[in-house]
LOSE-253307 format. One line per field, with one value per residue: residue in three letters; residue number from 1; x, y, z of N, C-alpha, C in turn. Coordinates in steps of 0.02 Angstrom, whole numbers, plus 50000, padded with zeros to 5 digits. Atoms other than C-alpha are relative to their C-alpha. Layout:
! LOSE-253307
res <- (Ala ...) $
n <- (NUM ...) $
n.X <- (X ...) $
n.Y <- (Y ...) $
n.Z <- (Z ...) $
ca.X <- (X ...) $
ca.Y <- (Y ...) $
ca.Z <- (Z ...) $
c.X <- (X ...) $
c.Y <- (Y ...) $
c.Z <- (Z ...) $
//
This chain:
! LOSE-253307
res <- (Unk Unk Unk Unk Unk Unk Unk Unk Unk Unk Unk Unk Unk Unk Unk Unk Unk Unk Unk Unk Unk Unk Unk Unk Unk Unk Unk Unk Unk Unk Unk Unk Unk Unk Unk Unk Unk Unk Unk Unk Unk Unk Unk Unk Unk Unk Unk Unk Unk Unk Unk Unk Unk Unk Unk Unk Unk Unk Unk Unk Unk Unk Unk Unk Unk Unk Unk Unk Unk Unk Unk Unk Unk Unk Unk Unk Unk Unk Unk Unk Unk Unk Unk Unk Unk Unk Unk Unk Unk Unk Unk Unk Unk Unk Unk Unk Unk Unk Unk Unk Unk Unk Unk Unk) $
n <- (1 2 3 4 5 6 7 8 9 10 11 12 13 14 15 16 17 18 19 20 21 22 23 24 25 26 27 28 29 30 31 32 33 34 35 36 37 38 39 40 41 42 43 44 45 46 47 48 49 50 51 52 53 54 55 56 57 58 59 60 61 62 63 64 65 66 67 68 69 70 71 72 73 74 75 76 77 78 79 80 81 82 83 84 85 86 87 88 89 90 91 92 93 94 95 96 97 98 99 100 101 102 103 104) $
n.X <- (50012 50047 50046 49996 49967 50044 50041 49973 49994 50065 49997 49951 50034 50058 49963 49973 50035 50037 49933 50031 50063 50000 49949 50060 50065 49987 49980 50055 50011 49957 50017 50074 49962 49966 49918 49964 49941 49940 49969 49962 49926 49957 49979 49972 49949 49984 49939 50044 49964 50041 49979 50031 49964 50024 50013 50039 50034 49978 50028 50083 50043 49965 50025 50087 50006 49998 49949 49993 49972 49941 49969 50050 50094 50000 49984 50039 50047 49965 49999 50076 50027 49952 50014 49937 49964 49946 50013 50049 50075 50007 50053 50039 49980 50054 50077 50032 50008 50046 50058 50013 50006 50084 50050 50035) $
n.Y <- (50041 49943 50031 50042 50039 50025 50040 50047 50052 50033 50045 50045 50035 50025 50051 50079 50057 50034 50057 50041 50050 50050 50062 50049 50043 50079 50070 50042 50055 50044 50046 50013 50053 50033 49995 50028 49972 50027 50041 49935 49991 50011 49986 49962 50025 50062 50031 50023 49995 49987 49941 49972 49946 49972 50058 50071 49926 49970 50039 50011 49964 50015 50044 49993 49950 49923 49972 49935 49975 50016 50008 49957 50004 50083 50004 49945 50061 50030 49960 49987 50084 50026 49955 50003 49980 50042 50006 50043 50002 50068 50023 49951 49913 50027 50031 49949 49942 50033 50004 49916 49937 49990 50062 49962) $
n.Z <- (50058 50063 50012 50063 49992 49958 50043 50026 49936 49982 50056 49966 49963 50040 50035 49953 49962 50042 50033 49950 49994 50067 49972 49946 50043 50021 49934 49972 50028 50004 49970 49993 50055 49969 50001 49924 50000 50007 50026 50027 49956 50012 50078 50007 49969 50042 49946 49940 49957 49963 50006 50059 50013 50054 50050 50026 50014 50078 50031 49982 50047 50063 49988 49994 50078 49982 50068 50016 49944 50010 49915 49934 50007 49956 49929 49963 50004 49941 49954 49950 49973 49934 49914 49926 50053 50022 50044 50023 49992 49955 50009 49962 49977 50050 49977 49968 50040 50047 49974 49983 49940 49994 50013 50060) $
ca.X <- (54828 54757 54594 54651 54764 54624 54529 54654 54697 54507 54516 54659 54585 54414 54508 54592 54453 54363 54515 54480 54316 54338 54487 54357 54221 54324 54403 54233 54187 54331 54282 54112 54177 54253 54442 54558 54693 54806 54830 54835 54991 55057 55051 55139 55276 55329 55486 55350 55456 55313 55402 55348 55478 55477 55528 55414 55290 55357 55322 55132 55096 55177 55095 54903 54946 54952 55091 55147 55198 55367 55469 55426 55236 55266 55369 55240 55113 55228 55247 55036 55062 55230 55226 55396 55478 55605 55549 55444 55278 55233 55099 55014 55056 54951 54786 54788 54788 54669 54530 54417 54408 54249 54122 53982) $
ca.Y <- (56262 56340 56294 56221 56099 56042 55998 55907 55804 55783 55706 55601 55523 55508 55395 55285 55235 55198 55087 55010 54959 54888 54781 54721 54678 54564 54471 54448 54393 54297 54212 54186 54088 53982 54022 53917 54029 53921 53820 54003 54048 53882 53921 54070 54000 53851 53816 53784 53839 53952 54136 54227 54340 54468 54346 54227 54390 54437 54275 54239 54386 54361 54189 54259 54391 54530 54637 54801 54849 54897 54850 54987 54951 54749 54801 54933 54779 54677 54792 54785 54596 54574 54643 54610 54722 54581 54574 54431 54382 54224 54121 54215 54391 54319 54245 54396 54535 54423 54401 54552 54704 54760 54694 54712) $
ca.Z <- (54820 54651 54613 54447 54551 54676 54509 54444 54634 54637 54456 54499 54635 54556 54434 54571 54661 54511 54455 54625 54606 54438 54500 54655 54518 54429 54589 54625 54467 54447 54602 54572 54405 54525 54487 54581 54627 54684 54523 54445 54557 54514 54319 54369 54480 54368 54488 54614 54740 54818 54745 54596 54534 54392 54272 54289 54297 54128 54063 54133 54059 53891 53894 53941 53786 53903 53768 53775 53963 53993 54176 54272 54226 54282 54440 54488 54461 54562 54696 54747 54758 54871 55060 55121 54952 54907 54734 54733 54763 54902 54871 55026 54991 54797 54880 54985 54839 54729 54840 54850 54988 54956 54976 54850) $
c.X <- (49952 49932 50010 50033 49947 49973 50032 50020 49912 49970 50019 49967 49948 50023 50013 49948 49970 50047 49992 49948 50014 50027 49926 49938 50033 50030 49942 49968 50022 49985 49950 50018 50042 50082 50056 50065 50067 50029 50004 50084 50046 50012 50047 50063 50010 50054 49961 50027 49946 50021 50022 50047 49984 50009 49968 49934 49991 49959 49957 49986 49991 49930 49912 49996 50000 50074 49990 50009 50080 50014 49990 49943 49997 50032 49947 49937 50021 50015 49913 50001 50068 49999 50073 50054 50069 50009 49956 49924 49997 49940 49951 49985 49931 49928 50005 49981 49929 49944 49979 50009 49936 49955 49915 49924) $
c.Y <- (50038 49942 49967 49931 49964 49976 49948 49944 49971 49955 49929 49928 49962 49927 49933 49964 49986 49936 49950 49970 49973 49943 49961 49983 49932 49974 49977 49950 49932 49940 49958 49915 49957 49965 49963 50033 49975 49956 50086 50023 49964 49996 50059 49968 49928 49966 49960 49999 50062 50095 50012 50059 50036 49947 49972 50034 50014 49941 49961 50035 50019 49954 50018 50053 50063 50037 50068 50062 49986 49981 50015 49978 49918 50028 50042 49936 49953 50029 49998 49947 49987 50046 49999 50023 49947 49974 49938 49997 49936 50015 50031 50061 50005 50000 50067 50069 49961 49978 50059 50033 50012 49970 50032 50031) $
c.Z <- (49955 49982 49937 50041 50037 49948 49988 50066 49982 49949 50005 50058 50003 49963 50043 50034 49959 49964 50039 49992 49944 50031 50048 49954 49973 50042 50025 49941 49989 50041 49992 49932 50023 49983 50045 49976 50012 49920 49931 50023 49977 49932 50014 50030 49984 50010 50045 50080 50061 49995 49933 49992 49935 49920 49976 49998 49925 49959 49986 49960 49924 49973 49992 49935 50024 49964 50038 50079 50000 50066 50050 50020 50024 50056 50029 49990 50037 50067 50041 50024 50059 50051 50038 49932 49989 49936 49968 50038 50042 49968 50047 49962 49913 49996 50015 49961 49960 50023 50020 50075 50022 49985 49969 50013) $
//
C-alpha cells in the first residue's frame, strides 16, 4: 500500500467514526429531549402494520423536509435500520438503531 493510499484509508475512516459520534450525540440528545420513539415509528408507518418500507421512508422524509437525497442514498439509510435485508424496517430492528451505543 502507497503511502498516499494509507492517508487517504486513514482519512476515510477518520471521517466515519466521526460521523459515528455525531449520530450517538443526537440519539442521546434526542433522548434526553424525551422523544418517544415509538409514536415517531408510528408517524412513519401510517399502515400501522409494524413495517416501514422505502415508501413510507420516502415520504417521512419528504414530510420532515429532509429534500434532495436520491434512492440509493434512502436505501443505504434503510439498510442501517433493517437486520433481516427484506427491505423494510420492524418496529424492533427501529428502537434498536435509534437508541445510542456509546455511551457518553
Amino acid at each position: 500500500m502507497t503511502k498516499e493510499t494509507a492517508n487517504r484509508l486513514a482519512r476515510l475512516w477518520a471521517n466515519i467514526l466521526k460521523a459515528e459520534q455525531i449520530m450517538e450525540e443526537a440519539k442521546t440528545r434526542m433522548l434526553r429531549c424525551k422523544v418517544n420513539l415509538q409514536d415517531v415509528y408510528g408517524t412513519i408507518d401510517k399502515k400501522g402494520v409494524g413495517k416501514v418500507d422505502q415508501a413510507m421512508m420516502n415520504d417521512f422524509l419528504r414530510k420532515c423536509g429532509v429534500v434532495g437525497y436520491n434512492e440509493l442514498e434512502v436505501r443505504s439509510l434503510m439498510n442501517r435500520f433493517e437486520r433481516k435485508e427484506e427491505g423494510i424496517i420492524s418496529y424492533y430492528d427501529f428502537i434498536d438503531e435509534m437508541l445510542p451505543r456509546i455511551s457518553q
